[in-house]
C-alpha atoms as an extended CHARMM CRD file, in Angstrom:
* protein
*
       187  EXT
         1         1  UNK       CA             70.6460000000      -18.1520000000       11.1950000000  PROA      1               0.0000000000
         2         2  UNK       CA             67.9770000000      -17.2410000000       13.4980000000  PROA      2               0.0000000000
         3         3  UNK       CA             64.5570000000      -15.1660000000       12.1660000000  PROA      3               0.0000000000
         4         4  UNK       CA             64.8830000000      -11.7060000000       13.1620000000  PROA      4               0.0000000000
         5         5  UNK       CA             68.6100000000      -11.6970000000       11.5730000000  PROA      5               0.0000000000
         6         6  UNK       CA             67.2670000000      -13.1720000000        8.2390000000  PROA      6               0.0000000000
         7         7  UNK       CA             64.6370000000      -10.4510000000        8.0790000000  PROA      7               0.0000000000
         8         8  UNK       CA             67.1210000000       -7.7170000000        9.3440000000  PROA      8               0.0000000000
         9         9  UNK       CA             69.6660000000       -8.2720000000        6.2010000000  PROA      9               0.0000000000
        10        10  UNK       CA             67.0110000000       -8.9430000000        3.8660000000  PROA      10              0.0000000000
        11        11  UNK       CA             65.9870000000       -5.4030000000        4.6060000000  PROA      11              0.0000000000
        12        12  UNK       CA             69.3010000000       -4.1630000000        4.6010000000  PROA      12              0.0000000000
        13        13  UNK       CA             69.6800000000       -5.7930000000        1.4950000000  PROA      13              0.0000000000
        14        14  UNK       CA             66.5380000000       -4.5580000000        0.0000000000  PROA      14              0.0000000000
        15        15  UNK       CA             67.6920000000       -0.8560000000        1.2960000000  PROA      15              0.0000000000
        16        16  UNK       CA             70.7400000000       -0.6940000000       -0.6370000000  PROA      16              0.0000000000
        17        17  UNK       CA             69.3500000000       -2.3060000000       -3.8850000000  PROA      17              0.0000000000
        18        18  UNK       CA             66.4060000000        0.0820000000       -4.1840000000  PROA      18              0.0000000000
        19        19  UNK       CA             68.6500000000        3.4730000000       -3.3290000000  PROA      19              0.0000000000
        20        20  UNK       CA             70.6430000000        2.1240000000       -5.6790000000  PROA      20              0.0000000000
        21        21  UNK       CA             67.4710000000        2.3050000000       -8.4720000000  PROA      21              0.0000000000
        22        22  UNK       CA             66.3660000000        5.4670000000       -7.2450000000  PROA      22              0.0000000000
        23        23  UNK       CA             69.8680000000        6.9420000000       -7.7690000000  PROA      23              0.0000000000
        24        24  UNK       CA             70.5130000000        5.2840000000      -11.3170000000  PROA      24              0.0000000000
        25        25  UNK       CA             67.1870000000        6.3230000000      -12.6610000000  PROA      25              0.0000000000
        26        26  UNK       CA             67.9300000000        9.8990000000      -11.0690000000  PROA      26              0.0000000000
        27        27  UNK       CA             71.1910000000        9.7120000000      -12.9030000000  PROA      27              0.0000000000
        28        28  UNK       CA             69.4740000000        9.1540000000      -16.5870000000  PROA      28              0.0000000000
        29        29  UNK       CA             67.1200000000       11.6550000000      -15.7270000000  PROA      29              0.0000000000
        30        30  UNK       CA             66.1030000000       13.7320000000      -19.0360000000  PROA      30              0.0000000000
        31        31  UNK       CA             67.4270000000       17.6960000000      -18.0370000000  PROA      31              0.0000000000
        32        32  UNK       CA             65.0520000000       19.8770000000      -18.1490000000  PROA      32              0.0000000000
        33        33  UNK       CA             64.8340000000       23.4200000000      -19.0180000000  PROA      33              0.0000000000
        34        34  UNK       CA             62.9000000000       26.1700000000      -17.6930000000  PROA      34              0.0000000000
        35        35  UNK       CA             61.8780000000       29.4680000000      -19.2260000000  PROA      35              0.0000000000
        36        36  UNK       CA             58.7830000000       32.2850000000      -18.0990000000  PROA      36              0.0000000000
        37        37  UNK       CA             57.3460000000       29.7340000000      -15.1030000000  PROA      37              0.0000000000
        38        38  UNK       CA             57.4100000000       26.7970000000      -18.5560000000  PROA      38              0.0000000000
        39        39  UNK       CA             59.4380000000       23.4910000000      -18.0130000000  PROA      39              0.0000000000
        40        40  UNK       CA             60.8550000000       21.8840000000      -21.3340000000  PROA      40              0.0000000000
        41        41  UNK       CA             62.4610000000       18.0990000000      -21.9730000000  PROA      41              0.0000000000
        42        42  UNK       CA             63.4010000000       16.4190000000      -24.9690000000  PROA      42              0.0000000000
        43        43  UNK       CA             61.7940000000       12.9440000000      -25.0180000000  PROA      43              0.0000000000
        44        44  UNK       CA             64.0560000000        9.7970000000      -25.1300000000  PROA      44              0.0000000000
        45        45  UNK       CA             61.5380000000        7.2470000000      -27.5380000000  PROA      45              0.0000000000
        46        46  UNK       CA             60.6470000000        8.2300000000      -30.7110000000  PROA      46              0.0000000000
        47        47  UNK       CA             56.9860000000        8.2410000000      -31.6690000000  PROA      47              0.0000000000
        48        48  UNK       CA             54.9680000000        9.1200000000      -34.7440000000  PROA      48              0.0000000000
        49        49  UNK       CA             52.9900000000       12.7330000000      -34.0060000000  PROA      49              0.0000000000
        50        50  UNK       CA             49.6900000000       11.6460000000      -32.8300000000  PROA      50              0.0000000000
        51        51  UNK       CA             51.2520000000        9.1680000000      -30.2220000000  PROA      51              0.0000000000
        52        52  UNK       CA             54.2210000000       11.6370000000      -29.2830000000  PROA      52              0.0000000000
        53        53  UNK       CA             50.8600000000       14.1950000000      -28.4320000000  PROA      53              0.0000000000
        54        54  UNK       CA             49.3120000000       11.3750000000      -26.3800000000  PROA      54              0.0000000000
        55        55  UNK       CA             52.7110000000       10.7250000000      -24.4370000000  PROA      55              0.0000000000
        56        56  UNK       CA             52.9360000000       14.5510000000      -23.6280000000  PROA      56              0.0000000000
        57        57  UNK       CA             49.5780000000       14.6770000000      -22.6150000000  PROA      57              0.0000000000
        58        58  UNK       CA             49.9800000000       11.5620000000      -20.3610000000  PROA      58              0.0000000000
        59        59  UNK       CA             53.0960000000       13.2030000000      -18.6130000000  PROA      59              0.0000000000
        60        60  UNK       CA             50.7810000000       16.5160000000      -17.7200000000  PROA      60              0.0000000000
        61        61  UNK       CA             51.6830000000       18.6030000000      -20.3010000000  PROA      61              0.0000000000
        62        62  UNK       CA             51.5800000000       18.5360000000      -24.7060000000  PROA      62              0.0000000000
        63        63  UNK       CA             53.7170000000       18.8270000000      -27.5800000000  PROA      63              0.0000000000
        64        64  UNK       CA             56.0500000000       22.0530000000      -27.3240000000  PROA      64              0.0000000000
        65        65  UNK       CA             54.5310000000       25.7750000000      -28.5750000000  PROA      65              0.0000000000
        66        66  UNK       CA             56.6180000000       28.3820000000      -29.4640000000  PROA      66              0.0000000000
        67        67  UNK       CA             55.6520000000       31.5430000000      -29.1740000000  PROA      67              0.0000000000
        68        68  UNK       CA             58.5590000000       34.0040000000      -29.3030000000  PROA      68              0.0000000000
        69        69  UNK       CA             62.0270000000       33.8400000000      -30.8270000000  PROA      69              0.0000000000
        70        70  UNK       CA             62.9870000000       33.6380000000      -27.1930000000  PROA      70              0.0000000000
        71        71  UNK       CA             61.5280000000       30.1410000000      -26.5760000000  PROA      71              0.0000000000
        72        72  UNK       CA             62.9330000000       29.0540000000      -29.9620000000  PROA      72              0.0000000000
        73        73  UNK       CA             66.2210000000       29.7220000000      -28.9950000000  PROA      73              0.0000000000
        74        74  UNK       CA             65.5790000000       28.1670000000      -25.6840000000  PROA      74              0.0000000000
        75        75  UNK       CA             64.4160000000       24.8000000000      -27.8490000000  PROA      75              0.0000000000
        76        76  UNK       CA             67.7150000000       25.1360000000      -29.8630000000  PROA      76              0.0000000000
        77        77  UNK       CA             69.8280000000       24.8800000000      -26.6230000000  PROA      77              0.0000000000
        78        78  UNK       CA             67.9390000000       21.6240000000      -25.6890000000  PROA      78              0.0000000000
        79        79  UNK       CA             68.7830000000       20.4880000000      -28.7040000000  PROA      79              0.0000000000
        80        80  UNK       CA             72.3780000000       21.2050000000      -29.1450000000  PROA      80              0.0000000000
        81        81  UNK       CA             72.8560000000       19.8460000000      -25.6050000000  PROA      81              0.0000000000
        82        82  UNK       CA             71.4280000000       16.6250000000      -26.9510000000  PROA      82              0.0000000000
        83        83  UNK       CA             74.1160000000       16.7810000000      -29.5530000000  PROA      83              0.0000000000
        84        84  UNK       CA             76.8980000000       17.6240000000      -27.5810000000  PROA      84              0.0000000000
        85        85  UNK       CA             75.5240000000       14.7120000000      -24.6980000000  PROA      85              0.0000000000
        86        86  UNK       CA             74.2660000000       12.3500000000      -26.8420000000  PROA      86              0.0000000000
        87        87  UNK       CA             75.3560000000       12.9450000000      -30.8470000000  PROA      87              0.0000000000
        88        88  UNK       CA             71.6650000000       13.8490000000      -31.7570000000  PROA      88              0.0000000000
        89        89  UNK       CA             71.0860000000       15.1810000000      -34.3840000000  PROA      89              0.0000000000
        90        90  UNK       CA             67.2680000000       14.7550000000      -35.8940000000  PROA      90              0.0000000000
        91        91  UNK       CA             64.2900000000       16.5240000000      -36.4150000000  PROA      91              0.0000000000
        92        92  UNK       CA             61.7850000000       16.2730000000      -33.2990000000  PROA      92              0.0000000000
        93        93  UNK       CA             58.1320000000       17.1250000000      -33.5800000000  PROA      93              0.0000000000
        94        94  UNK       CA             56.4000000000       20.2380000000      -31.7780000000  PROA      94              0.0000000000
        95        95  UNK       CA             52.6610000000       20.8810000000      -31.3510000000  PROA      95              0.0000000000
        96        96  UNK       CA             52.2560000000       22.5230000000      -34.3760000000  PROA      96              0.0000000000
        97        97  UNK       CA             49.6900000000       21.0670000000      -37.0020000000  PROA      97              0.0000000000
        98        98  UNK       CA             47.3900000000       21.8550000000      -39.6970000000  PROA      98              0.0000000000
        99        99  UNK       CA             45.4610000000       18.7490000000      -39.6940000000  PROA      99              0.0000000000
       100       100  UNK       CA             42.2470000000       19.9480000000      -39.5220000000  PROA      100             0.0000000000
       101       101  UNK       CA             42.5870000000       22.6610000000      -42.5670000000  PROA      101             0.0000000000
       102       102  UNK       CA             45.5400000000       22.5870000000      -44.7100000000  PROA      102             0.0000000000
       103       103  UNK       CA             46.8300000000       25.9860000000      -44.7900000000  PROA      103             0.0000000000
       104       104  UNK       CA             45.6400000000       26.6580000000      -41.3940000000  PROA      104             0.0000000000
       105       105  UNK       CA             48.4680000000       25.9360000000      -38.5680000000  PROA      105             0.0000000000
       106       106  UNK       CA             47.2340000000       25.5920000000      -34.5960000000  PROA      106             0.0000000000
       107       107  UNK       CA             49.5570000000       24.9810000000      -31.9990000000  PROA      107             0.0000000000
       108       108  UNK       CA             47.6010000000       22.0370000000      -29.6910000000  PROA      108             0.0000000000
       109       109  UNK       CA             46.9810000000       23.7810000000      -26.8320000000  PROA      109             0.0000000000
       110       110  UNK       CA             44.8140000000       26.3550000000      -28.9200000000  PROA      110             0.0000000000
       111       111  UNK       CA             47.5160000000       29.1730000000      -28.5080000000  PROA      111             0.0000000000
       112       112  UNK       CA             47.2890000000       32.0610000000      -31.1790000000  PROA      112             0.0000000000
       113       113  UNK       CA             49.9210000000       31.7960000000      -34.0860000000  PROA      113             0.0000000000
       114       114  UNK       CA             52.5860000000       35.0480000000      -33.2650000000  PROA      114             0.0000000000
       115       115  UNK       CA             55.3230000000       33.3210000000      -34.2040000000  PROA      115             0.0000000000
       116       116  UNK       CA             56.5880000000       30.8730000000      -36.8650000000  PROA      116             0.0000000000
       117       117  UNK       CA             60.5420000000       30.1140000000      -37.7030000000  PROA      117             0.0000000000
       118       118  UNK       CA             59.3450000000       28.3130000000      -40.9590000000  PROA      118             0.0000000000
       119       119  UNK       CA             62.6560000000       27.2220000000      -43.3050000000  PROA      119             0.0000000000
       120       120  UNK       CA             62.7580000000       28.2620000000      -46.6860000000  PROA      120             0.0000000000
       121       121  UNK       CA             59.7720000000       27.2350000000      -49.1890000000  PROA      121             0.0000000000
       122       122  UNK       CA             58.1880000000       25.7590000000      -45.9330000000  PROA      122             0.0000000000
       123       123  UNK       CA             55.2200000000       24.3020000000      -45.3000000000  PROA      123             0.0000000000
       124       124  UNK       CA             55.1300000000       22.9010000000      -48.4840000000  PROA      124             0.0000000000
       125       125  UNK       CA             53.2080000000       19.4830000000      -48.0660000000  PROA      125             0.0000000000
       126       126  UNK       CA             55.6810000000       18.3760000000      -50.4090000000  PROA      126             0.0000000000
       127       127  UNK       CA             55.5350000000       14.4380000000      -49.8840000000  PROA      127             0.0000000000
       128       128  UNK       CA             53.4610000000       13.5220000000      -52.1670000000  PROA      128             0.0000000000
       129       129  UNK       CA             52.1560000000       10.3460000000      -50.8710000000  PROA      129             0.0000000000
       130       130  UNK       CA             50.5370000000       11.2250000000      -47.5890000000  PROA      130             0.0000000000
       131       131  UNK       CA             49.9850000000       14.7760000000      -46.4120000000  PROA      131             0.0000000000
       132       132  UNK       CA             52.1510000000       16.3240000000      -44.4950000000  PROA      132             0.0000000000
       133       133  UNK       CA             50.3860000000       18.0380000000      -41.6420000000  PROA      133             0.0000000000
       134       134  UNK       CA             52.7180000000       18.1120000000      -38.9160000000  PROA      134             0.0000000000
       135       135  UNK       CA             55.9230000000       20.2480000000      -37.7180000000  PROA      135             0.0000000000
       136       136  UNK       CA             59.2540000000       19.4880000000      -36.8720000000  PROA      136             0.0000000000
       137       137  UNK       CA             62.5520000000       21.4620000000      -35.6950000000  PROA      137             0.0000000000
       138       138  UNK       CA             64.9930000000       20.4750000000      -38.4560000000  PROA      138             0.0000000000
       139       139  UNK       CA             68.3140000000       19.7490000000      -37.5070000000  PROA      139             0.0000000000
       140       140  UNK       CA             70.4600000000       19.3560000000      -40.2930000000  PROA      140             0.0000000000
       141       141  UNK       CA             74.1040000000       19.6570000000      -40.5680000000  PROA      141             0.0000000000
       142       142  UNK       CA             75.9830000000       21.8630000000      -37.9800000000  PROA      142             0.0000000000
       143       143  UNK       CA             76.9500000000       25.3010000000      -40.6310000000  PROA      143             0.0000000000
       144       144  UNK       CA             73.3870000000       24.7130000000      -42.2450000000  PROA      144             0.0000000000
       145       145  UNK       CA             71.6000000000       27.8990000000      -42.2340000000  PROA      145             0.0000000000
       146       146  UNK       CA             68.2050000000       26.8350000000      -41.7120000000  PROA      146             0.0000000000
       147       147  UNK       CA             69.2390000000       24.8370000000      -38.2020000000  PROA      147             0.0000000000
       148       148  UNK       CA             66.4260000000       24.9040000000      -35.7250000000  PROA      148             0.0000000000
       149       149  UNK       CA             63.9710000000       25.9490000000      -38.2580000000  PROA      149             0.0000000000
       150       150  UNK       CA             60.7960000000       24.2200000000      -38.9840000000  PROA      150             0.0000000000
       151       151  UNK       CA             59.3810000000       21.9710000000      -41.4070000000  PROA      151             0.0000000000
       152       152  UNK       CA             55.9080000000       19.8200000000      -42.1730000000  PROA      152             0.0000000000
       153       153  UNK       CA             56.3110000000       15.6840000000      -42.0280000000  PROA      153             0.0000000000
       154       154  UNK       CA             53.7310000000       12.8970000000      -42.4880000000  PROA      154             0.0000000000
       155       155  UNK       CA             52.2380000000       12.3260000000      -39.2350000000  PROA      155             0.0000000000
       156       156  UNK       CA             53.2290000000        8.9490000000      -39.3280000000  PROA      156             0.0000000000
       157       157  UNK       CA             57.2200000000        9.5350000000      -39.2310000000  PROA      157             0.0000000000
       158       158  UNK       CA             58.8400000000        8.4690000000      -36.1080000000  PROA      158             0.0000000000
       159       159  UNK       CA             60.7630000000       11.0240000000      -34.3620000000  PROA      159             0.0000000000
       160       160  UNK       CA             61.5580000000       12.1850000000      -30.6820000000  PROA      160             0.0000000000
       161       161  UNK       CA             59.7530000000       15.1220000000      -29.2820000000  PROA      161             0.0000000000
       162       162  UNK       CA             59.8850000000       18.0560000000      -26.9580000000  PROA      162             0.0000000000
       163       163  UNK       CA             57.2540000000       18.2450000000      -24.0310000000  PROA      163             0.0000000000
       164       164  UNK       CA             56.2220000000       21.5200000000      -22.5900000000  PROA      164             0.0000000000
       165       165  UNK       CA             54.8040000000       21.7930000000      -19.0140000000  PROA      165             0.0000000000
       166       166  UNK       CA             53.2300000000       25.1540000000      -18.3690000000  PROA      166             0.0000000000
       167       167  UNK       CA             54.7870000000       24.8520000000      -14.8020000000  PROA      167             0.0000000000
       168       168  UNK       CA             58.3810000000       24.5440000000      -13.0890000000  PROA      168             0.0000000000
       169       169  UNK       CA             58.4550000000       20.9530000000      -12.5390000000  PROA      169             0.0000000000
       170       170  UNK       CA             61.4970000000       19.0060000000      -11.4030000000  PROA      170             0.0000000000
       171       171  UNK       CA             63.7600000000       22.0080000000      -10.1870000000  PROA      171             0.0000000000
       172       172  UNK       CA             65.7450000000       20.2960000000       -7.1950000000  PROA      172             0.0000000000
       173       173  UNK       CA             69.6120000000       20.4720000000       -7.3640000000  PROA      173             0.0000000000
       174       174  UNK       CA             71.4810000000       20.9680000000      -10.2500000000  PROA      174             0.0000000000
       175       175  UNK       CA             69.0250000000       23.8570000000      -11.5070000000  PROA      175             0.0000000000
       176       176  UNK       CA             71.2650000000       26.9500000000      -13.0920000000  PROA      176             0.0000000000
       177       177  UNK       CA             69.8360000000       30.2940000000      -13.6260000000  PROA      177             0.0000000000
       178       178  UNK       CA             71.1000000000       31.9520000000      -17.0760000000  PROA      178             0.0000000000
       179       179  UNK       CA             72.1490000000       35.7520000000      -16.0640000000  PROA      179             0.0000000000
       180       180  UNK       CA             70.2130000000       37.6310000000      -18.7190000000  PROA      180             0.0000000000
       181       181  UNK       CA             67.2800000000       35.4550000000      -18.7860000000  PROA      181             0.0000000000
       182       182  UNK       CA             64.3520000000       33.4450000000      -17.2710000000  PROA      182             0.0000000000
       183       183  UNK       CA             66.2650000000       30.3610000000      -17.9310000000  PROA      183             0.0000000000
       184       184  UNK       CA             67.3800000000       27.2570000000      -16.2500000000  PROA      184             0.0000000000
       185       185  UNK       CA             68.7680000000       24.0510000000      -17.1330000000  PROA      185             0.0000000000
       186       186  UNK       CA             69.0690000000       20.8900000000      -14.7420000000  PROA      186             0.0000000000
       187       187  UNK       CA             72.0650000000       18.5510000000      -15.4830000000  PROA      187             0.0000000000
């Protein structure tokens, strides 16, 4: 086989191996959500708190904050589509944290606190070993009344987490709009 042939399937070859990537890693792709000019995704590795921050952070954005009843219900959707897609079912840190005074709950990016969805007898620190400093969505079982509502962990849990971008990001094709909302979902 001559030179230029050689070279001219290798690079056919090459071609159809690397669309072939690009389309399976476009096919795993995390959805994302969008809501007020905000993009949303649910991470895929599970990470204790300060590395799951770190993560966001790398990606261009940070752990989620909620600030209206709106967005929460937004986060609940991403959730129960992860149930419904994936059979998940676990709590998932969001940017919320009283590490530096307990008591005193900040959301990471430095947003004021108008908005809490708190379970029960929550925050209560209630570990007993280590502190427990850090918030979670809770998802327990399916008729449980406090679903989606929060709770404080130990930093050091492992857990997946939901990034917030405080852009659209990742809107090509498959984008839907919601008719009485801001919202969109790729999928």
């Amino acid at each position: 086989m001559n030179k230029k042939l050689s070279a001219g399937l290798l690079q056919i070859v090459l071609s159809i191996l690397l669309s072939h990537y690009v389309f399976s890693e476009d096919a795993k792709q995390t959805p994302k959500y969008y809501l007020n000019g905000h993009t949303y995704e649910l991470s895929e590795q599970k990470k204790n708190w300060h590395m799951a921050k770190r993560d966001a952070e790398k990606r261009d954005g940070h752990l989620v904050v909620i600030n209206s009843p709106e967005e929460q219900k937004l986060l609940q959707k991403i959730l129960e589509d992860a149930k419904n897609r994936e059979n998940f079912c676990e709590a998932v840190w969001i940017g919320f944290s009283d590490e530096k005074e307990e008591g005193k709950w900040e959301w990471v990016n430095g947003d004021k606190v108008e908005f809490t969805y708190w379970q029960r007898n929550q925050p209560s620190n209630a570990n007993g070993m280590t502190p427990e400093n850090y918030a979670v969505i809770w998802q327990p079982i399916d008729n449980a009344a406090e679903k989606g509502q929060w709770n404080d962990l130990a930093g050091d849990c492992q857990a997946r987490y939901l990034v917030e971008y405080d852009r659209e990001i990742g809107g090509g094709t498959g984008s839907k709009k919601n008719a009485n909302s801001n919202l969109r979902s790729t999928r």
